[in-house]
N, C-alpha and C positions, 0 to 999 in steps of 0.2 A: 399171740404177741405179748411180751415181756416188757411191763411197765418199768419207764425207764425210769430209774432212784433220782431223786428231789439232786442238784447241785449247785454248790454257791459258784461252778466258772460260770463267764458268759464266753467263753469260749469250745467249740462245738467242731469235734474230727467225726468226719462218717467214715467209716472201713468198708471198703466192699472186698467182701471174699463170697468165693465160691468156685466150681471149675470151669476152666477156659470154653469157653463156645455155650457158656449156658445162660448168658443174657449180661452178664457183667456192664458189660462197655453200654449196653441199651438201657439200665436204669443209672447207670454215669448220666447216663446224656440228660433224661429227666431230672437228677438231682441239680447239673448245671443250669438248669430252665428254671429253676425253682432256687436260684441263687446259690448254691452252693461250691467253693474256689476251688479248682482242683489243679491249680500252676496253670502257668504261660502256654499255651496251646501247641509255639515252638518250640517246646523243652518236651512234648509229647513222645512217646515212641513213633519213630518215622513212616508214617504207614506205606511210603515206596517200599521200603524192606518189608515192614508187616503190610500186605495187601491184601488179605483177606479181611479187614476192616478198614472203614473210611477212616475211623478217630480213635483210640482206644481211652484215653482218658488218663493214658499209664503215665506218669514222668519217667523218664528213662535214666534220672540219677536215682531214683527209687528202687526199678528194677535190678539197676547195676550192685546199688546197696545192699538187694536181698539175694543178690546172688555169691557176695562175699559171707553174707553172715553163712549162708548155706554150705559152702564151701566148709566153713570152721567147722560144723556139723558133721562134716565129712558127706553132706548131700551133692548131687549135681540137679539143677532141676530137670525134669524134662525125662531123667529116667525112670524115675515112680517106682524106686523098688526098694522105699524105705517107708516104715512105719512110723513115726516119730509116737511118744506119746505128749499127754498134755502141757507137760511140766519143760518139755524142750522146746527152745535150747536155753541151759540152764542158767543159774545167776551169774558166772564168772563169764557168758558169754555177751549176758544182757547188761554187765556192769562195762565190758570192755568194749562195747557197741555205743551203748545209751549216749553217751556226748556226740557222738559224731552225727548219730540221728536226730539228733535236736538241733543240731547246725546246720542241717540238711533242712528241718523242717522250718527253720529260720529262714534261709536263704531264699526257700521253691515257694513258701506256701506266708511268711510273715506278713504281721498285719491285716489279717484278711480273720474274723471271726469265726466263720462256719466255712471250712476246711474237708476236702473230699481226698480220699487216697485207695488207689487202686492195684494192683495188683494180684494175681491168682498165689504167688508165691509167698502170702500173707499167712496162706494157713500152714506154711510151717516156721515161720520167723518171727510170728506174731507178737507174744513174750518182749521181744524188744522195741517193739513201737508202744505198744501199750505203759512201757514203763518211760519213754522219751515223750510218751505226749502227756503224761500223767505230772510229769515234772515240769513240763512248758506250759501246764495251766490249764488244758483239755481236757473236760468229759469226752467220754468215747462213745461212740453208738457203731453197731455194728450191724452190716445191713447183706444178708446174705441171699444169693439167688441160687434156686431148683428147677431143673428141668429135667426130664425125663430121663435113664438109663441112656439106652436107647438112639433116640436125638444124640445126646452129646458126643457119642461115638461116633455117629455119621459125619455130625459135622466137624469132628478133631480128623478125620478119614478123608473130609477134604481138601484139608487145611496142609494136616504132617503125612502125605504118602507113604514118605518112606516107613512109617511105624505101621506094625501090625495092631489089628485088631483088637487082639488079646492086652497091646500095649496102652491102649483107647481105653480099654474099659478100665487099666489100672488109673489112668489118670480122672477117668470121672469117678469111679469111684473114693480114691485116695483124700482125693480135693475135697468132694463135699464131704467124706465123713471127717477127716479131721478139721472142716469148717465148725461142722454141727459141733464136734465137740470143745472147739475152742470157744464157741459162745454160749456157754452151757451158763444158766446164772448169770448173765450179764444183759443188758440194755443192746436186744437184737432185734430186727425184724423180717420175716423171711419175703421173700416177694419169687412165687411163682411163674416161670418164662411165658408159660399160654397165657395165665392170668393178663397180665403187660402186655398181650398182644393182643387180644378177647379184647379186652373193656381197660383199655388203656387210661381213661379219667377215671374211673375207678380207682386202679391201684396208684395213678398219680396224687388222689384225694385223699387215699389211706397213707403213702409217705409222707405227705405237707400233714396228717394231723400227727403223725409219730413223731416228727421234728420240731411240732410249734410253729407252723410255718405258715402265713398269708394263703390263703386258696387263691388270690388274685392270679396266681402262675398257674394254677395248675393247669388250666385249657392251652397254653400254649405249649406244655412240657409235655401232657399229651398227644401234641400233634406231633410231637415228632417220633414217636412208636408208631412207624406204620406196619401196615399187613405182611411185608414182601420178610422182615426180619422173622420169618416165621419159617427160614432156609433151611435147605436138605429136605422138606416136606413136613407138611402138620403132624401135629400130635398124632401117633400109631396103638392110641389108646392105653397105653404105658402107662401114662403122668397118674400121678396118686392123686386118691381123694381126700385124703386125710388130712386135717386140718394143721396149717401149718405148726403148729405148737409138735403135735404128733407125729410130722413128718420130720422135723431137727431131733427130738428124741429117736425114733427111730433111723434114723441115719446115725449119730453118735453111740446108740448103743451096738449097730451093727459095727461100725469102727471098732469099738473096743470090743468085740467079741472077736473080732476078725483077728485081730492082734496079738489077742492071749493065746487064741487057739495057735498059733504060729510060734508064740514061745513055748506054748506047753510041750508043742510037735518038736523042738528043736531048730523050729525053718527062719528063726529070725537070728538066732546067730550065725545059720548058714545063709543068711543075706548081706547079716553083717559083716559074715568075712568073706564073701564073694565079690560085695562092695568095697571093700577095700582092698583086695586083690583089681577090681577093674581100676579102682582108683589109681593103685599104682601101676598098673598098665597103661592109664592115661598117661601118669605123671614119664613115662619113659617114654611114650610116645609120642609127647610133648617136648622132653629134651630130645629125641633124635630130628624132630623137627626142627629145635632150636637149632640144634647143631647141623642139617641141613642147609641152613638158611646162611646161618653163620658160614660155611664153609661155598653155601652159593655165593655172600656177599663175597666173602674174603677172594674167592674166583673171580667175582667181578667187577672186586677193586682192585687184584694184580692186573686183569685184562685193562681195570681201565688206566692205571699205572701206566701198563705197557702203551697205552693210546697217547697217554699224555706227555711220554718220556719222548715217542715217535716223533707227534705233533712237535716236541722240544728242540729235538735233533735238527725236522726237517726247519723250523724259526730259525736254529741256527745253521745251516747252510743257506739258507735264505740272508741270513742277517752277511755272512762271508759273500755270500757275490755280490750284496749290496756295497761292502766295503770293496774289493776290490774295484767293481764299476766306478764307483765313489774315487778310489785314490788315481784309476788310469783320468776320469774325468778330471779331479785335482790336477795332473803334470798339465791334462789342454790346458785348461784352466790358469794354472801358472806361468806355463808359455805365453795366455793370450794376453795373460795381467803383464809379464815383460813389454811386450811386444809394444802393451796399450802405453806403458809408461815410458818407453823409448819414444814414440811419438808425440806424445806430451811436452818432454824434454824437446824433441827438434821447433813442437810450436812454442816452447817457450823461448826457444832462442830466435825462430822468426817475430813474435812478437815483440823481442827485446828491440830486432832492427829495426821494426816497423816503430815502435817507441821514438827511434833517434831519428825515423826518417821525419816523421810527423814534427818531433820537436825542431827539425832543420826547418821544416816546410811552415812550419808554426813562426819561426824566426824571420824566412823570408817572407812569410804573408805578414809578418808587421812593418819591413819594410818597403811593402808594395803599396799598402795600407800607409803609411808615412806619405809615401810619392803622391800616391792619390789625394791625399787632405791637401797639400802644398799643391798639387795643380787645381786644387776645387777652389783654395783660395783666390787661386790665380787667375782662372775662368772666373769668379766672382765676384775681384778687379775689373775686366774687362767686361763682362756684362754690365757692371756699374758704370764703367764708362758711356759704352754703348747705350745704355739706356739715356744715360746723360745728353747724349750727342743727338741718341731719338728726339731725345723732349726738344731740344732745340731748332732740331731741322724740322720738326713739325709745327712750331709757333713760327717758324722761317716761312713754311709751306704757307700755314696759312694764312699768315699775313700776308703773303703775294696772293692769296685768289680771294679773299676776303678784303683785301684792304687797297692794296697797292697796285693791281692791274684796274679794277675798279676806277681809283681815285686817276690812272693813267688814260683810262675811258675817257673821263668825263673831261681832262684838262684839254686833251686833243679836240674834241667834238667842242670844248668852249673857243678853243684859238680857231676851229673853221669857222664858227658863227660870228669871230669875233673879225677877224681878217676877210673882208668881202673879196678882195682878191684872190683869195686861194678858193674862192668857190667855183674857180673856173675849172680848178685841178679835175683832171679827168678822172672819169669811173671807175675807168680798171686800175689803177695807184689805189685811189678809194677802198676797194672791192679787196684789193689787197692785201691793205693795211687790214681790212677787219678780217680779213681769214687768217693773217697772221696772227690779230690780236685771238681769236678765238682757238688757233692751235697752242698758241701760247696757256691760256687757261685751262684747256686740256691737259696739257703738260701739268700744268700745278698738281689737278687732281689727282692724276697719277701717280705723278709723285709723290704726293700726301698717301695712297693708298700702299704704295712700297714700302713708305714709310711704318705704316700701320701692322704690315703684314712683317718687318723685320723687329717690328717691337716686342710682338707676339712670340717671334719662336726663340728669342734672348729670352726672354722671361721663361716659357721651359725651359732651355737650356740651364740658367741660371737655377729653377730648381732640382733637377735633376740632378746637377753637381752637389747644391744640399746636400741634399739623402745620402 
C-alpha cells in the first residue's frame, strides 16, 4: 500500500478502477457504508438493463461521458483491441474535456466532501478526471480491485455471451494492466476479490484506515459482502500470493511489455489501422442505418400523409352531407317558420276582435253595473220604508196584546161585576166572548210573529243589494 502524500484539500475523490466482474461494484458498496457520496442512487446505471447486478454504483452521466472522451481517442469500449499507453489521452484532449467534467462533477456529486466515482472505463480516460478534480479542489486516491485471471472470464462469459472467450481474456487483462499502470506513484490501494469475501471486516478495516475514516462503520459495511458474491465458483486456485504492492507492479509491467512487444512486432499499428478501418465501417453502417430509418420514417410519414389526407376527404364528405341534410332541413324548416307566422298573424287578428269584443262587453257591463246601483238604491228605499212600516206595525202589535186587549179584559169583567143585572147573562154569550177574546190574542201574536219573520228577510235583502 502506497502512503498517501500529506494534502492541504479537505475534499476527498475515491476512483475505483479495475476490470468488470472483478469486485468493483462490491467494495462501492462498502465504501457507501463507510460514507462515502457516490450520486443519487436514481442517476445509477439502470440495473433492469444491467441485470447482472443489483446496484453498480456507476452514474450513467459518467459512463456516457467516458464513452465520448473514448470515442475522441478513436476507442469504442467494449472491443479491447487497443493499447493505450500512459500518457493517453493527451493534453489537447484533457484541455477540451476538463470543463465539462467539472460541471459534471458539480452537478452529480456537489457539496458532498468525500466523493466516490466508478466506472471500468476509467482506466483509459483517466488523464481527464484527474485533471477536472485536481482543479475543483480534490485530492485523488485510487482504489483498485484484483481478482483472478481466470474468475474474471467466467464471469464476463456469463454476463456478454455473445463474446468469445478469447475476447474475456482481452478485457481482464487490458483493464487491470492499464489500471496497475495508471496508479503507478500515486495514493492507491489495491483490495483483492477473495480477500473482500474471506474476511470481509478485515479488508473493510484496512480501507477506513487508508482513508482516515471512523471504524465506527466498518461492521456494518462488512455485512454487506456476503459469501454468495463469490459467483461463477470460488477461487480455482489461480489468485496470486504476492503481496499487493508486487501484484500492481507486476501487472503494469506485464502491460507495458505486452505493448512494446506489439510495437516492436508491427501488430499495434496493425490494430491501429484495422481499428480505424472497423471504425469506419461502423461510421457507414451507422449512416445506412440512419438513412434506413430516415427513409422508414419518411415511408411512414407519406403513409401517414396518405391516412390523414383520407381521414380529410372522408371529414369532408361527411361535412357535404351534413350541409346538404342541414339545408333540405332549412326549406322544412322555413316552410314551418311561414306556416308558424301565418298563424300568428290570424291570432293576432282574432285577438284584435276579441279586443273590441271585450271592450263592447266591458262598455255594456258598465251599463248593467249602472242599472244595478240605481235599482240597489231603490230596493234600499224600499227596505227603508219597509223596515219603517215593520217598526210600527210591531209597536201597533204590541200594544194590542200587551196593553190594549189586556186593559179591554179587565173593563168588561169590571162593568159585569159592576152591573148586577147582566150577571144573569147566560154562559154560553159568556163562554163566547172569552173564546173570542182569546182567539183575538192569538191573532195579535201571530201577527207580531209575521211581523218578525218579514223584518228579517228586508234586512238580507236590503244587504245583499249593498254588496
Amino acid at each position: 500500500m502506497t502512503i498517501p502524500s500529506n494534502s492541504d484539500s479537505d475534499k476527498t475523490a475515491v476512483l475505483i478502477l479495475g476490470a468488470p466482474r472483478s469486485g468493483t461494484s462490491a467494495v462501492s458498496q462498502v465504501l457507501s457504508e463507510m460514507g462515502v457520496h457516490f450520486g443519487d442512487p436514481a442517476r445509477f446505471v439502470d440495473p433492469a438493463v444491467q441485470t447482472h447486478n443489483p446496484i453498480f454504483y456507476e452514474l450513467q452521466s459518467v459512463n456516457d461521458f467516458n464513452a465520448r472522451i473514448m470515442a475522441h481517442m478513436g476507442y469504442e469500449y467494449g472491443d479491447f483491441d487497443c493499447f493505450p499507453d500512459a500518457v493517453e489521452p493527451g493534453p489537447a484532449l484533457v484541455e477540451q474535456f476538463a470543463d465539462e467534467v467539472r460541471g459534471l462533477i458539480e452537478q452529480e456529486l456537489g457539496g458532498h466532501a468525500l466523493i466516490g466515482l466508478k466506472d471500468p472505463r476509467f482506466a483509459f480516460t483517466l488523464p481527464v478526471w484527474e485533471t477536472a478534480l485536481q482543479q475543483s479542489g480534490y485530492s485523488i486516491r485510487y482504489l483498485v480491485t484484483e481478482r483472478s485471471i481466470d474468475a474474471v472470464v467466467d464471469s464476463n462469459a456469463k454476463v456478454n455471451t455473445t463474446f468469445t472467450r478469447a475476447h474475456n481474456y482481452r478485457i481482464a487483462i487490458i483493464s487491470m494492466g492499464l489500471s496497475a499502470l495508471r496508479v503507478e506513484g500515486k495514493a492507491h490501494l489495491l483490495v483483492k476479490y477473495d480477500d473482500l469475501v474471506d474476511n470481509s471486516l478485515a479488508e473493510a478495516l484496512r480501507i477506513a484506515e487508508w482513508l482516515g475514516l471512523d471504524h465506527a462503520n466498518t461492521n456494518a459495511a462488512a455485512q454487506v459482502v456476503q459469501s454468495n458474491l463469490r459467483h461463477q465458483g470460488a477461487s480455482d486456485g489461480s489468485a496470486s500470493t504476492q503481496s499487493p504492492e508486487e501484484l500492481l507492479a507486476a501487472w503494469s509491467r506485464a502491460y507495458r511489455d505486452l505493448r512494446s512487444q506489439l510495437v516492436r512486432d508491427g501488430l499495434m499499428d496493425l490494430l491501429d489501422s484495422r481499428r480505424v478501418e472497423v471504425v469506419a465501417q461502423r461510421n457507414r453502417i451507422s449512416e445506412l442505418e440512419h438513412r434506413v430509418a430516415q427513409s422508414a420514417a419518411a415511408g411512414a410519414q407519406a403513409l401517414a400523409l396518405e391516412l390523414v389526407e383520407q381521414r380529410f376527404h372522408a371529414r369532408i364528405d361527411a361535412v357535404e352531407r351534413r350541409i346538404v341534410l342541414a339545408a333540405n332541413s332549412g326549406d322544412s324548416l322555413r316552410s314551418g317558420l311561414m306556416s308558424a307566422a301565418q298563424q300568428i298573424e290570424d291570432q293576432a287578428a282574432g285577438f284584435e276582435t276579441l279586443r273590441t269584443e271585450v271592450a263592447a262587453n266591458a262598455r255594456s257591463t258598465q251599463v248593467v253595473a249602472d242599472g244595478l246601483a240605481q235599482m240597489a238604491d231603490r230596493v234600499s228605499g224600499i227596505a227603508q220604508m219597509l223596515t219603517t212600516g215593520q217598526d210600527r206595525i210591531h209597536n201597533l202589535v204590541d200594544d194590542l196584546g200587551r196593553v190594549m186587549i189586556p186593559q179591554l179584559r179587565q173593563d168588561l169583567e169590571s162593568r159585569i161585576r159592576a152591573v148586577g143585572k147582566d150577571v144573569n147573562v147566560t154562559d154560553e154569550r159568556t163562554a163566547a166572548l172569552a173564546t173570542r177574546l182569546d182567539a183575538l190574542e192569538q191573532a195579535a201574536k201571530e201577527l207580531s210573529a209575521r211581523f218578525h219573520a218579514s223584518r228579517t228577510l228586508f234586512t238580507r235583502f236590503r244587504d245583499l243589494f249593498d254588496k
